[in-house]
C-alpha positions in Angstrom: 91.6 73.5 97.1 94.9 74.7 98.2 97.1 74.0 101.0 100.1 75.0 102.2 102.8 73.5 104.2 106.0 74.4 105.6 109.2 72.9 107.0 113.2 74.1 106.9 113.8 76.0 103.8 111.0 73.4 102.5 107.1 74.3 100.5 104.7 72.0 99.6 101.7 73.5 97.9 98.9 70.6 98.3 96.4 71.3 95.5 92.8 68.6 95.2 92.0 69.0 92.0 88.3 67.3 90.3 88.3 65.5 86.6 88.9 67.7 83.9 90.6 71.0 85.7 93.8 72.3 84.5 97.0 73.4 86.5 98.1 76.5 84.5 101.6 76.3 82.6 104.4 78.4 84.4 107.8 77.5 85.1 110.5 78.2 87.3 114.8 79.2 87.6 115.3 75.7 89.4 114.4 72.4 89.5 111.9 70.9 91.6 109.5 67.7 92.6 106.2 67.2 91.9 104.4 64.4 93.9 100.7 63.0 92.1 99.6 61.5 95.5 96.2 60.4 94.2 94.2 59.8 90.7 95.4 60.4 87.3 96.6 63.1 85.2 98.7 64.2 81.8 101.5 66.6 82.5 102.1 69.0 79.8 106.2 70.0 79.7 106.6 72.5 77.4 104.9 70.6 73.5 105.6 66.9 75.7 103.0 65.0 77.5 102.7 62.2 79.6 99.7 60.2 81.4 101.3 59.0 84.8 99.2 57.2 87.6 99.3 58.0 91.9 101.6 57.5 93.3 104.4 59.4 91.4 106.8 61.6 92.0 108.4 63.6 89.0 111.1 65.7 88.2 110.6 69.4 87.0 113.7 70.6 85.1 113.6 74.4 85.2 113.0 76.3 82.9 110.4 74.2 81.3 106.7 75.3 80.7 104.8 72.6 82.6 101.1 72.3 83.7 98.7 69.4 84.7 95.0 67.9 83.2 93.3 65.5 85.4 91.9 62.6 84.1 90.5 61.9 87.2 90.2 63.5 90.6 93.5 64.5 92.0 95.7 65.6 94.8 99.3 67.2 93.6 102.0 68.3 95.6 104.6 71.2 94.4 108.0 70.5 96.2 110.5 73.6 96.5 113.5 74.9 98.5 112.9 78.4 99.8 113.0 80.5 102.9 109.8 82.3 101.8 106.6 81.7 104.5 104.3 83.9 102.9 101.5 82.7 101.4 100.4 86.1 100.2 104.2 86.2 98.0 105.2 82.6 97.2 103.7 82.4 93.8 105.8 85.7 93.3 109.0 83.8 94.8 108.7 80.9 93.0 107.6 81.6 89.5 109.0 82.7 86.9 108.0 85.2 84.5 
């Protein structure tokens, strides 16, 4: 499940994840925040992984390929600056090819 949330120049892209699913890799021009507000998980950044525990709140250097694994269930919030609203065009916005 996705949700979305807006503020000034701020997204957060609330994702509830269950055991065992995968975030695809992507990455993006800038760096950004990632919050793991509940369970456990292993991010993948670029050939790098780490196991980190709710709460955390990580740094995403840009340019990286990064994805997440949950170990358990999971709820994962993307942090970025931008001006876009759309939900139909943010993935567009904020990834990077």
């Amino acid at each position: 499940m996705i949700k979305h949330h807006f503020s000034d120049n701020l997204y957060a892209k609330e994702c509830e994840f269950p055991k065992g699913s995968q975030l695809i890799q992507h990455k993006h021009n800038y760096d950004h925040l990632s919050i793991l507000a509940k369970g456990k998980v292993v991010v993948l950044v670029d050939d790098k992984e780490e196991i980190i525990e709710a709460p955390a709140c990580i740094n995403i250097t840009a340019d990286k390929h990064h994805g997440v694994l949950a170990l358990e269930d999971c709820v994962w919030f993307c942090i970025h600056a931008t001006d876009e609203t759309d939900v139909n065009k943010i993935d567009e916005v904020l990834i990077k090819e």
